[in-house]
N, CA, C and O atoms as a printed pandas DataFrame, in Angstrom:
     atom_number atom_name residue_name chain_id  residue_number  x_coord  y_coord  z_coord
0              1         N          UNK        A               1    0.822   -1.194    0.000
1              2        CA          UNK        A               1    0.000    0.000    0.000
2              3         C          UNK        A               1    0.870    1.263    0.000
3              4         O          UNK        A               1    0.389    2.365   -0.262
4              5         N          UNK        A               2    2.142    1.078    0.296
5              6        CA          UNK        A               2    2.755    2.139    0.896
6              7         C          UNK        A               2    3.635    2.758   -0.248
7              8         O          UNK        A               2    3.965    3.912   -0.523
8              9         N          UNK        A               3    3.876    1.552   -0.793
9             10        CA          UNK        A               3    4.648    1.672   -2.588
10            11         C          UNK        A               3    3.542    2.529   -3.402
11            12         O          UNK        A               3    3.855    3.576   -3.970
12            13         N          UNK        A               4    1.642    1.778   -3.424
13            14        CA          UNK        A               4    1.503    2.368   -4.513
14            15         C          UNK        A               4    1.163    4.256   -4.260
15            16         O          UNK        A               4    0.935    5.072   -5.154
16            17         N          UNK        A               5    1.229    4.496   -2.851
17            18        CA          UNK        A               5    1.420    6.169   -2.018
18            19         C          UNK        A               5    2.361    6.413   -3.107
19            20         O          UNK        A               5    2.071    6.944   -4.179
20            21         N          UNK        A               6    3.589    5.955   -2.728
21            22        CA          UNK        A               6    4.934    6.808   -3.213
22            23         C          UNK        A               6    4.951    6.752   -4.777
23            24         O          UNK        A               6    5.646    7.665   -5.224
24            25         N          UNK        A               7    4.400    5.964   -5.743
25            26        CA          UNK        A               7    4.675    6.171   -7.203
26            27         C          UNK        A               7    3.492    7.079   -7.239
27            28         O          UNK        A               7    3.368    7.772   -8.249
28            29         N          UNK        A               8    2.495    7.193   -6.176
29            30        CA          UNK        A               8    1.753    8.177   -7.466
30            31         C          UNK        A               8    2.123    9.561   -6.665
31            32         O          UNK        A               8    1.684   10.523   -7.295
32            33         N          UNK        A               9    2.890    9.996   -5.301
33            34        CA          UNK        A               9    3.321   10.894   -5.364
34            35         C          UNK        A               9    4.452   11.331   -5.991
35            36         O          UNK        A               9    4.703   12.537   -6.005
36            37         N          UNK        A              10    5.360   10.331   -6.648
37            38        CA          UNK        A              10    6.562   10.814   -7.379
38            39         C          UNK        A              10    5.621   10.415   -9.142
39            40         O          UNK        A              10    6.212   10.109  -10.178
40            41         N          UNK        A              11    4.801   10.488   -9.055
41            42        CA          UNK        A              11    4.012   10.301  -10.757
42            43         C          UNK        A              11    3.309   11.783  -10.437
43            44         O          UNK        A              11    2.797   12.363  -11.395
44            45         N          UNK        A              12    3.263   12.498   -8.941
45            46        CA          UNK        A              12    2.559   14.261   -9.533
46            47         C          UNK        A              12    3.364   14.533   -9.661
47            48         O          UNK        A              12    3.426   14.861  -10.846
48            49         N          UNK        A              13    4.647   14.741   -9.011
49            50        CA          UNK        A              13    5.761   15.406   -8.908
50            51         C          UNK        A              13    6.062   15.361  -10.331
51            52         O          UNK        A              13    5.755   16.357  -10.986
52            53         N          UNK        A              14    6.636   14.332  -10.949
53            54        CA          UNK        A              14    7.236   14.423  -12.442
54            55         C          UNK        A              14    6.207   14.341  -13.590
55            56         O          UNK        A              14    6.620   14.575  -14.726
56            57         N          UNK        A              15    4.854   14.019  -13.397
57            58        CA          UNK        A              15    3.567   14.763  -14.710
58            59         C          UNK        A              15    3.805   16.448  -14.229
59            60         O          UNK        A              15    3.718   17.299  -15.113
60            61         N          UNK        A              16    4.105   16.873  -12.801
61            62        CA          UNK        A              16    3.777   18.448  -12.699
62            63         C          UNK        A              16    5.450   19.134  -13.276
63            64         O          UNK        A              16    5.504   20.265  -13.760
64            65         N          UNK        A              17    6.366   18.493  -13.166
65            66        CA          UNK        A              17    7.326   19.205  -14.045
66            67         C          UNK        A              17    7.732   18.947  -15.252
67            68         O          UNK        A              17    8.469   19.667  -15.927
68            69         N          UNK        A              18    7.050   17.437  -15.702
69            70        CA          UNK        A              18    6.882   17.621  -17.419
70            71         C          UNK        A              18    5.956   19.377  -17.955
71            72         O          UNK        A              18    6.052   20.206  -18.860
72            73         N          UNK        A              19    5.122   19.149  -16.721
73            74        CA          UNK        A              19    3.983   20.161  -17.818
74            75         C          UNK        A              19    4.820   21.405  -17.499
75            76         O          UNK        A              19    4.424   22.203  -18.349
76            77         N          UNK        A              20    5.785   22.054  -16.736
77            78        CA          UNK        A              20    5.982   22.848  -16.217
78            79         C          UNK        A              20    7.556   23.216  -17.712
79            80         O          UNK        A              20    8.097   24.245  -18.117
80            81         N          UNK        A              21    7.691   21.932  -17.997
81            82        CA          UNK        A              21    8.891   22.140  -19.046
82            83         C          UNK        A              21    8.406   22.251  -20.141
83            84         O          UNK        A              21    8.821   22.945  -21.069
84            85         N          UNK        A              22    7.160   21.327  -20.097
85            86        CA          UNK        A              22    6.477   21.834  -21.742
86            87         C          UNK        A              22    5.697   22.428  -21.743
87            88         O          UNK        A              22    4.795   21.836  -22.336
88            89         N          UNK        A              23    5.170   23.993  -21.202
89            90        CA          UNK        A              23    4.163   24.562  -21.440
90            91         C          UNK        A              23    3.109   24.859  -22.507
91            92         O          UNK        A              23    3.397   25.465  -23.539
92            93         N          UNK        A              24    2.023   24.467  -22.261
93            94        CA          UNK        A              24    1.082   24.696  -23.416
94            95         C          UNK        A              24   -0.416   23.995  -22.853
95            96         O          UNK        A              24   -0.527   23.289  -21.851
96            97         N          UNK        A              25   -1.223   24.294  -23.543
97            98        CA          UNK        A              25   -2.442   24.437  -23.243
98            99         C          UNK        A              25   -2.848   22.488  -23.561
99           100         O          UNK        A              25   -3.028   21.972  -24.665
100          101         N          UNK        A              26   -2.895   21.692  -21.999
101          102        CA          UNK        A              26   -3.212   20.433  -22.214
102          103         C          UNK        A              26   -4.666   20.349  -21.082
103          104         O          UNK        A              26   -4.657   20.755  -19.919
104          105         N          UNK        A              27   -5.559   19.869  -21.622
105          106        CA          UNK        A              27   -7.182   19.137  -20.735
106          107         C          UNK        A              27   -5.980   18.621  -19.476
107          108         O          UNK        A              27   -4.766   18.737  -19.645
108          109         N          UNK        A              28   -6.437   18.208  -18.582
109          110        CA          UNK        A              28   -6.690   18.147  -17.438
110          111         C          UNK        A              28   -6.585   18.376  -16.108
111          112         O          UNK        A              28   -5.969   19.374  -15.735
112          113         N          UNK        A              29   -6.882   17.928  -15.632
113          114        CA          UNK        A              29   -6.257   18.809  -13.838
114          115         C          UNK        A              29   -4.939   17.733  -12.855
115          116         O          UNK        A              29   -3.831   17.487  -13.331
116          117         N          UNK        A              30   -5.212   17.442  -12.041
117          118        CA          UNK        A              30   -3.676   17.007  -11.010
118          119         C          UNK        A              30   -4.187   15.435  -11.440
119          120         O          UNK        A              30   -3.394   14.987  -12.269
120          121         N          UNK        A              31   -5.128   14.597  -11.167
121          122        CA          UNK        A              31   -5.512   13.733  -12.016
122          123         C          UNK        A              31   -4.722   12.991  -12.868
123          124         O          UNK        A              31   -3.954   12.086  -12.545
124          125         N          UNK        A              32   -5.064   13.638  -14.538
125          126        CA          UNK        A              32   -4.315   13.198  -15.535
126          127         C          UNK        A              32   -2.507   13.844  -15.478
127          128         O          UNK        A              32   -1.535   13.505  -16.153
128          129         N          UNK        A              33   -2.628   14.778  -14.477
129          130        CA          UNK        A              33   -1.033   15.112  -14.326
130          131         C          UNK        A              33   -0.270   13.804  -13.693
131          132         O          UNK        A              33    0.873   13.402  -13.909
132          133         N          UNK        A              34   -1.157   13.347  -12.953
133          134        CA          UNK        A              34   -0.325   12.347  -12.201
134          135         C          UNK        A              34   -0.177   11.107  -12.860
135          136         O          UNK        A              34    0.731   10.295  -12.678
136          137         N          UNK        A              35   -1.172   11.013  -13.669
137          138        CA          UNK        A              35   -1.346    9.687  -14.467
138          139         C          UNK        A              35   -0.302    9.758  -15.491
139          140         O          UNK        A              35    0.476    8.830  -15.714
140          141         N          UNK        A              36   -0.302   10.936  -16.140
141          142        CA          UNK        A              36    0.828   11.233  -17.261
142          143         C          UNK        A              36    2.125   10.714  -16.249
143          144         O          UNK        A              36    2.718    9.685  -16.573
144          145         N          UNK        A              37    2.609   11.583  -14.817
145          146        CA          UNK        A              37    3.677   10.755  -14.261
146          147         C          UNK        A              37    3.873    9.608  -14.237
147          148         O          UNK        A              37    4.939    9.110  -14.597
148          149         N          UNK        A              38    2.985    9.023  -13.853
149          150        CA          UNK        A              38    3.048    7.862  -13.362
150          151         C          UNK        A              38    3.521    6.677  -14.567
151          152         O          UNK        A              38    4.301    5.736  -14.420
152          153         N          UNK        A              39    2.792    7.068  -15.730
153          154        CA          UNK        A              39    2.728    6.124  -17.559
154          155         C          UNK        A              39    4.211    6.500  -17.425
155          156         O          UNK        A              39    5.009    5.571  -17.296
156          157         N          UNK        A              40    4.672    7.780  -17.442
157          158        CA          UNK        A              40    6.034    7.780  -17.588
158          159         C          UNK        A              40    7.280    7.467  -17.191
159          160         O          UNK        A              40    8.289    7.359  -17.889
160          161         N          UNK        A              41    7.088    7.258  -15.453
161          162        CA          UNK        A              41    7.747    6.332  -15.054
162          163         C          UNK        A              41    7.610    4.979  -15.427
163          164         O          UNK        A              41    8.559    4.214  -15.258
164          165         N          UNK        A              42    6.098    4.425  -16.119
165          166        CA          UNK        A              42    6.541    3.164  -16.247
166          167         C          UNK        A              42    7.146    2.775  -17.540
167          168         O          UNK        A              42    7.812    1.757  -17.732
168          169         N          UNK        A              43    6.846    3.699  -18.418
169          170        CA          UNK        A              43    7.487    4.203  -19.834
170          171         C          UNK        A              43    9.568    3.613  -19.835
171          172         O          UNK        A              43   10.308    2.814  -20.410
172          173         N          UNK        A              44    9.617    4.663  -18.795
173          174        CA          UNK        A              44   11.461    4.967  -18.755
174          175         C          UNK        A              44   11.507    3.750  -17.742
175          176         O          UNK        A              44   12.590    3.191  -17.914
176          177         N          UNK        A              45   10.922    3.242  -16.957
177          178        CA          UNK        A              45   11.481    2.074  -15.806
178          179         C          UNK        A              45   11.901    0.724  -17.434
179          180         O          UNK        A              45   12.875   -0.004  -17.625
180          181         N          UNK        A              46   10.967    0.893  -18.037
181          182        CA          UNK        A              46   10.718   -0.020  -19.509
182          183         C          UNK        A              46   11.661    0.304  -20.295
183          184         O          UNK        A              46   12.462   -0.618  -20.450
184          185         N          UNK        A              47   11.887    1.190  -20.831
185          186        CA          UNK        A              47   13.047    1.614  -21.449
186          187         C          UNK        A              47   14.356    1.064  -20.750
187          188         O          UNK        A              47   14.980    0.141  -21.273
188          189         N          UNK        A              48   14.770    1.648  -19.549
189          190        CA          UNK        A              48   15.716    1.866  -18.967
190          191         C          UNK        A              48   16.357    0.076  -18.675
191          192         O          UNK        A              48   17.555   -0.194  -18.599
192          193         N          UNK        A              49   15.551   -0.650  -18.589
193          194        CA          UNK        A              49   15.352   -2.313  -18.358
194          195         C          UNK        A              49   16.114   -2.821  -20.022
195          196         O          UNK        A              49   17.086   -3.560  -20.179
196          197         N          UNK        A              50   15.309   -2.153  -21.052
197          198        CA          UNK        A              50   15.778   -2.145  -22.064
198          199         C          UNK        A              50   16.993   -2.398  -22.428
199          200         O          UNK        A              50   17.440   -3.512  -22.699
200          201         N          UNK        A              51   17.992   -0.616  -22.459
201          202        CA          UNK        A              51   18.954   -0.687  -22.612
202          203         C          UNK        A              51   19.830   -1.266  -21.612
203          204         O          UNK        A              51   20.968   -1.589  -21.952
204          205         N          UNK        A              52   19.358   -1.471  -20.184
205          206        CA          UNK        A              52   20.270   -2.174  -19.303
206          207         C          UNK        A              52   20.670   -1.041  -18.102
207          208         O          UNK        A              52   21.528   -1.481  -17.337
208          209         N          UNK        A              53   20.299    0.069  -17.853
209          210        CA          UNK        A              53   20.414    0.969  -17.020
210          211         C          UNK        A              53   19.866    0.686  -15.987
211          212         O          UNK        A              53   20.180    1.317  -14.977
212          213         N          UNK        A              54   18.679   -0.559  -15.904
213          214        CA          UNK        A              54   17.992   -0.750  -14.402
214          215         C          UNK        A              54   17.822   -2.125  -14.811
215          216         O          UNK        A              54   17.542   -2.629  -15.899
216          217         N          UNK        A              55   18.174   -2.828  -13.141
217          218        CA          UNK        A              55   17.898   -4.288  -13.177
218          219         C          UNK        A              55   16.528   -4.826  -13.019
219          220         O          UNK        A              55   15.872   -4.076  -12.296
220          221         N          UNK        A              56   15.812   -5.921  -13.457
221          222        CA          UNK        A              56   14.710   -6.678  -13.189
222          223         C          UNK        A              56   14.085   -6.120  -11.895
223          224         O          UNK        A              56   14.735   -6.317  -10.868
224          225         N          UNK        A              57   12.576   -5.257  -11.765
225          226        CA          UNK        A              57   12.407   -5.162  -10.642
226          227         C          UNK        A              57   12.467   -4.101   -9.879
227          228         O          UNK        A              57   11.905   -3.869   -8.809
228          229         N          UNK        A              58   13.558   -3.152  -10.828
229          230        CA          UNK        A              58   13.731   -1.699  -10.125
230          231         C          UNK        A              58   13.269   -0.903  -10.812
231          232         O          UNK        A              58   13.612   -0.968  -11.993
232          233         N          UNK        A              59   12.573   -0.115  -10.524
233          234        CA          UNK        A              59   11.557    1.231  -11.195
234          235         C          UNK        A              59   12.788    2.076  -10.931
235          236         O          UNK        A              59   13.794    1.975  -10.229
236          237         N          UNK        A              60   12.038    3.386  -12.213
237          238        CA          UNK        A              60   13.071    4.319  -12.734
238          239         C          UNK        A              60   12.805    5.578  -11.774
239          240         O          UNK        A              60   11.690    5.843  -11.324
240          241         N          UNK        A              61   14.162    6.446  -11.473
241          242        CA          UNK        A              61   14.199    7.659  -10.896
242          243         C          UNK        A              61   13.199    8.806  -11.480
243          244         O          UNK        A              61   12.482    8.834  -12.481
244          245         N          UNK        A              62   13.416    9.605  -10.586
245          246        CA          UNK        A              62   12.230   11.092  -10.325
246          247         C          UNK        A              62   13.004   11.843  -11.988
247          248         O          UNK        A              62   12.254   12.238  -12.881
248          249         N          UNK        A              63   13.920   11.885  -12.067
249          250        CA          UNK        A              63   14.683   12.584  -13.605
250          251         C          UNK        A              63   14.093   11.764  -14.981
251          252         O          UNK        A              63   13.749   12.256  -16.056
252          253         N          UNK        A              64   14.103    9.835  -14.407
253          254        CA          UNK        A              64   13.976    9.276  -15.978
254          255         C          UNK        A              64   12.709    9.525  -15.564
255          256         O          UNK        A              64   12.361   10.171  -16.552
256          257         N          UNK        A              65   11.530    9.508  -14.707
257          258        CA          UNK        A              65   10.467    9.676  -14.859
258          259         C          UNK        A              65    9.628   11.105  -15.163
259          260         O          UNK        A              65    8.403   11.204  -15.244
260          261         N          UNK        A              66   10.471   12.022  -15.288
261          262        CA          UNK        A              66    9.957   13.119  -15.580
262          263         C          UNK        A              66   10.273   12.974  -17.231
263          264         O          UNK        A              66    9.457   13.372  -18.062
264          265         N          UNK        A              67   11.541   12.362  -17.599
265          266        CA          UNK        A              67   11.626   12.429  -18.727
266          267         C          UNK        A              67   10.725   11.486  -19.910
267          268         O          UNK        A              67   10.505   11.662  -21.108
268          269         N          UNK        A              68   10.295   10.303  -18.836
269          270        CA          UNK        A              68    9.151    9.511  -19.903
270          271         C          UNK        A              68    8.210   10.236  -20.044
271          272         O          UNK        A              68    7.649   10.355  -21.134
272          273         N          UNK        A              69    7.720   11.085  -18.611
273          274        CA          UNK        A              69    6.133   11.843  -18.903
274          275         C          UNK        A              69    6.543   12.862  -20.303
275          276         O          UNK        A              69    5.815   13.104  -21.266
276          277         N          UNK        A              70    7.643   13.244  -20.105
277          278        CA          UNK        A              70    7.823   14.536  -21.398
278          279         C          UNK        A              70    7.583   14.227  -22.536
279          280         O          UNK        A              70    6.996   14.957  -23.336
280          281         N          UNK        A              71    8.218   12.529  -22.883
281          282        CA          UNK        A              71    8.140   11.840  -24.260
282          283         C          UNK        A              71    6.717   11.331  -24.424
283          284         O          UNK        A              71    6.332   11.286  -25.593
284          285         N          UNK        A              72    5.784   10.905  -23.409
285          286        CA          UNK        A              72    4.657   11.098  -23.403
286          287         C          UNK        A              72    3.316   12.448  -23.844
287          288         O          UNK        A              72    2.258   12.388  -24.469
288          289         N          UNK        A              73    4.029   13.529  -23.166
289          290        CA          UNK        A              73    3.474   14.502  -23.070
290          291         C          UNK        A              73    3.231   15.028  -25.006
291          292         O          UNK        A              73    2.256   15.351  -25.684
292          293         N          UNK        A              74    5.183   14.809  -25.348
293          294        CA          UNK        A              74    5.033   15.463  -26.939
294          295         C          UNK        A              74    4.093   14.090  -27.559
295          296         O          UNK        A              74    3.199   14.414  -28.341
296          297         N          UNK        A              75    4.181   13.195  -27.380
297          298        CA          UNK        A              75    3.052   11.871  -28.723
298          299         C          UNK        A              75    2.112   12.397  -28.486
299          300         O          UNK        A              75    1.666   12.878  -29.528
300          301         N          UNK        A              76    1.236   12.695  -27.306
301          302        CA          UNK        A              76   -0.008   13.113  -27.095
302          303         C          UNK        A              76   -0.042   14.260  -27.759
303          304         O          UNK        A              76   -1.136   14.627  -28.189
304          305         N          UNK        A              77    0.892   14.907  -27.944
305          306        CA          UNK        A              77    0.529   16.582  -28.751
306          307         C          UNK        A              77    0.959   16.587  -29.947
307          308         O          UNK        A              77    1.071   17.631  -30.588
308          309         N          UNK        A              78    1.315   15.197  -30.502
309          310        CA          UNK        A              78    1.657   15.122  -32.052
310          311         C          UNK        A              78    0.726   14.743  -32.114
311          312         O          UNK        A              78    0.072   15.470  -32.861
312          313         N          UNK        A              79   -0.153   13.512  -31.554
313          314        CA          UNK        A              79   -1.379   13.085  -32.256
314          315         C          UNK        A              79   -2.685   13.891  -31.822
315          316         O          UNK        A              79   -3.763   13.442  -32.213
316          317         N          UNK        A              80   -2.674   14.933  -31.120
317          318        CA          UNK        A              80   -3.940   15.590  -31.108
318          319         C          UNK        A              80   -3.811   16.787  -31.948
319          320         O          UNK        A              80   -4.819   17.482  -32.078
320          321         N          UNK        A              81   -2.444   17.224  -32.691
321          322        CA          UNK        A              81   -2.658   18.005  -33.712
322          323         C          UNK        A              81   -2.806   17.568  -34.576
323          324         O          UNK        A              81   -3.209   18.303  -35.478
324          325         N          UNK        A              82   -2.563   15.939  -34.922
325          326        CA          UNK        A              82   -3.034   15.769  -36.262
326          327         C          UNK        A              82   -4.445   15.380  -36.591
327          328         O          UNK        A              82   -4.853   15.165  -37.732
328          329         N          UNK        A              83   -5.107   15.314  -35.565
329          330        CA          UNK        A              83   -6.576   15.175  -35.573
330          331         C          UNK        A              83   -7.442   16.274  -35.557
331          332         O          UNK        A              83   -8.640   16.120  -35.791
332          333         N          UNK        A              84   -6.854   17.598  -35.254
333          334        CA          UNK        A              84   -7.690   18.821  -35.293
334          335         C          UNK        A              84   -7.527   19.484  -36.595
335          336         O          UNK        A              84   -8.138   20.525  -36.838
């Protein structure tokens, strides 16, 4: 219980400084901010397993997780401009 506290307070923390690095006009409130964190840590924990930067089991830091929400943040704003 205490784990899933701490990912979704380090999933506001890094959805609230993705949005804070990519400014621009995105729908939702602390919510989908946190959710965006949170996809993104599991984004870069996935990645990072990938190339070999994290072993089986270990979720990714407050930096790679701000940085998955960001790579998150731009797909979502490539594919909602190409739909408008």
């Amino acid at each position: 219980m205490l784990h899933l506290l701490w990912m979704c307070i380090i999933g506001l923390v890094a959805g609230a400084l993705a949005k804070l690095i990519m400014p621009g006009k995105d729908p939702g409130g602390i919510i989908v901010t946190m959710l965006l964190g949170i996809a993104g840590s599991l984004v870069a924990g996935y990645l990072g397993r990938a190339v070999g930067w994290y072993q089986a089991g270990q979720g990714a830091g407050l930096i790679m997780s701000v940085v998955g929400a960001i790579v998150l943040l731009a797909i979502y704003r490539l594919f909602r401009k190409s739909t408008a």
